[in-house]
C-alpha angles and dihedrals in degrees: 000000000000096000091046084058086050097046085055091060101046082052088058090061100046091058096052096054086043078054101046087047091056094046083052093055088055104050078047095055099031082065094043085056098041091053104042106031105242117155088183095066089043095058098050089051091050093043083040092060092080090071092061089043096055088043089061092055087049092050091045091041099063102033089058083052100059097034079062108039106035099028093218123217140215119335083005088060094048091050097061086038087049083042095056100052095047103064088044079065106039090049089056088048086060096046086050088054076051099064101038085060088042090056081044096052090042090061097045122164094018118066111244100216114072111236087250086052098055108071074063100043093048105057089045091066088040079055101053097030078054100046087042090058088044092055087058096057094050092050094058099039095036083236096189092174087043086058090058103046096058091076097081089061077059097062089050101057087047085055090055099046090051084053091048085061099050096056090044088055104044129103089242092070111102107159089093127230105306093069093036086064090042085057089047102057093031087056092040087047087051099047085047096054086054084054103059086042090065093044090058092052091053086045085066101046089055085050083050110042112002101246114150118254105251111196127000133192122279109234 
């Protein structure tokens, strides 16, 4: 009985990196289609996005299970609370994958990100492709110094939206307003999905050691 319940919980796991490697493909393919102009692309990461979606509710689903039938304990007990706020997290990162293809369809056949824009543009999404894959190697190792690590990534992204804004305000900028609001947004979705990079990884350093999450993403 006791190794089913195990198995449940390695299952758990399991879920959540298979997760965090499906919310990689769609930041990878939200930025494919921003910066190309495929509506294509967009559409299959929009219709994509229910997947995430059913994988949250599995997830939920036996991790409520558990939490009613065997009563867990200790570390047991961090790991579906840890559960159940990661999906929560992972779920918001697709639908921000979501928006950045739906910026990208609206513009068709135009390309949303002025050429100046896109040397920006572009390594935010490296940034937050990167932290998200991360993610999914200290999920399934409990990488506790990996966690914190990924912080600095973090810095990073914040460097690049600041820089977002100062291109966008200078006097150089001529591609009007419109553009200026689809920058902005690309650059906040992007930001966001960092954050809730970072507030997987201290999801697992409270699994790991118990230490109380300190600070999460807005939505």
């Amino acid at each position: 009985m006791r190794d089913a319940y195990f198995d449940q919980l390695d299952t758990i796991v399991d879920d959540l990196v298979t997760m965090t490697h499906e919310v990689q493909e769609a930041v990878s393919l939200a930025t494919q289609a921003l910066l190309t102009a495929d509506a294509e692309i967009a559409e299959k990461v929009i219709s994509d996005d229910a997947a995430i979606d059913e994988a949250r509710e599995r997830v939920e689903a036996k991790s409520f299970e558990l939490l009613a039938l065997q009563q867990p304990v200790a570390s047991d007990l961090r790991m579906l609370v840890a559960a159940l706020r990661m999906v929560a997290d992972l779920e918001r990162m697709g639908d921000l994958s979501v928006h950045v293809a739906k910026v990208a369809r609206l513009r068709v056949p135009q390309a949303a990100v002025p050429q100046e824009m896109v040397p920006t543009i572009e390594r935010m999404a490296q940034v937050a492709e990167k932290m998200v894959g991360t993610v999914a190697g200290i999920i399934a190792d409990r990488d506790v110094d990996g966690a914190r690590k990924l912080e600095e990534d973090d810095e990073e992204m914040d460097q690049l939206r600041r820089s977002s804004f100062r291109l966008m305000l200078s006097d150089s900028w001529s591609h009007g307003v419109e553009p200026a609001v689809d920058i902005a947004l690309l650059g906040r979705y992007y930001e966001r999905i960092a954050d809730h990079a970072v507030s997987l990884a201290r999801r697992v350093v409270y699994l790991v050691t118990g230490e109380t999450v300190t600070a999460t993403p807005d939505v």
